[in-house]
N, C-alpha and C positions, 0 to 999 in steps of 0.2 A: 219913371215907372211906366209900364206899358204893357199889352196883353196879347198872349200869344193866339192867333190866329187858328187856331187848330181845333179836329173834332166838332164841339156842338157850337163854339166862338166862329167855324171857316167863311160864315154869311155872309156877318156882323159888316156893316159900314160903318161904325164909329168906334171910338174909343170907348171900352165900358165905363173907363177911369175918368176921362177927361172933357168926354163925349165928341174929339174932333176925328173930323175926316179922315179915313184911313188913307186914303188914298191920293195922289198928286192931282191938285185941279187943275184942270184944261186938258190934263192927257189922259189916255183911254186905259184904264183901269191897275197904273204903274204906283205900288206900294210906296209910304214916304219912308220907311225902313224896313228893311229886310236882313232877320236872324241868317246869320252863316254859320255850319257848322265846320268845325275843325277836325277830323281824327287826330289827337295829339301823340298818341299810343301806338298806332298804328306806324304813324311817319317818322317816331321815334327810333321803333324797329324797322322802319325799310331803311336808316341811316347809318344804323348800326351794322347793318349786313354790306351795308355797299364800306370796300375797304379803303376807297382813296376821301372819304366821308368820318371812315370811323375813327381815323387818327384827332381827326379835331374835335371828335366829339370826346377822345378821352385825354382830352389837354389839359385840363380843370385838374384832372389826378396826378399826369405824366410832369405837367409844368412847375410845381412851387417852389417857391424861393427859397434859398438854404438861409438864408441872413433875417437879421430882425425885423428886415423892411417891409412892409405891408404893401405890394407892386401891383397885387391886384386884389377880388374880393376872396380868391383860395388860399389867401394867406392869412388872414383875418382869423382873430381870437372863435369869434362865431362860425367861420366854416369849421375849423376843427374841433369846436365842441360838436354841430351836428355830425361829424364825422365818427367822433368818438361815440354820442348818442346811439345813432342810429347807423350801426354798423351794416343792415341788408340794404341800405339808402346808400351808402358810402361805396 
C-alpha cells in the first residue's frame, strides 16, 4: 500500500502509512516509485483506426477454431459464454 503524492499529500517527505523515505537516498530528490499513467482507451482507438494494426486486433473473432479442440483462449467454453452474455462486449 502506498500514498498518492498529490494535492494537500505533494510536500509530504514520508510515507503516511509506513513513515519511510519517499524518496531515493544519496540522490537529489529522485522518487522510490513513480505512478504511470496509461491511456488504455485512447490507444485502443488510435489501433483500431490504423489498418495494418486492425487486422490483429480482430483476430480473437476472425480466427476460431471449427473443431472441438480448444487451440486457444477464443475457443474456450467461457469465451463464448461472455460472448453470448454480453453481446455489445462481443
Amino acid at each position: 500500500m502506498g500514498v498518492l503524492y498529490h494535492n494537500e499529500h505533494e510536500v509530504v517527505n514520508q510515507c503516511l502509512v509506513c513513515h519511510e523515505c519517499r524518496y531515493v537516498l544519496g540522490r537529489n530528490r529522485v522518487p522510490k516509485k513513480v505512478l504511470r499513467h496509461f491511456p488504455l482507451i485512447l490507444r485502443l482507438k488510435q489501433m483500431f483506426r490504423a489498418l495494418n494494426l486492425s487486422k490483429f486486433m480482430k483476430w480473437h473473432h476472425d480466427k476460431i477454431s471449427k473443431d472441438e479442440y480448444v487451440k486457444h483462449v477464443v475457443d474456450s467454453k467461457a469465451w463464448a459464454h461472455i460472448n453470448f452474455t454480453w453481446l455489445e462486449f462481443a
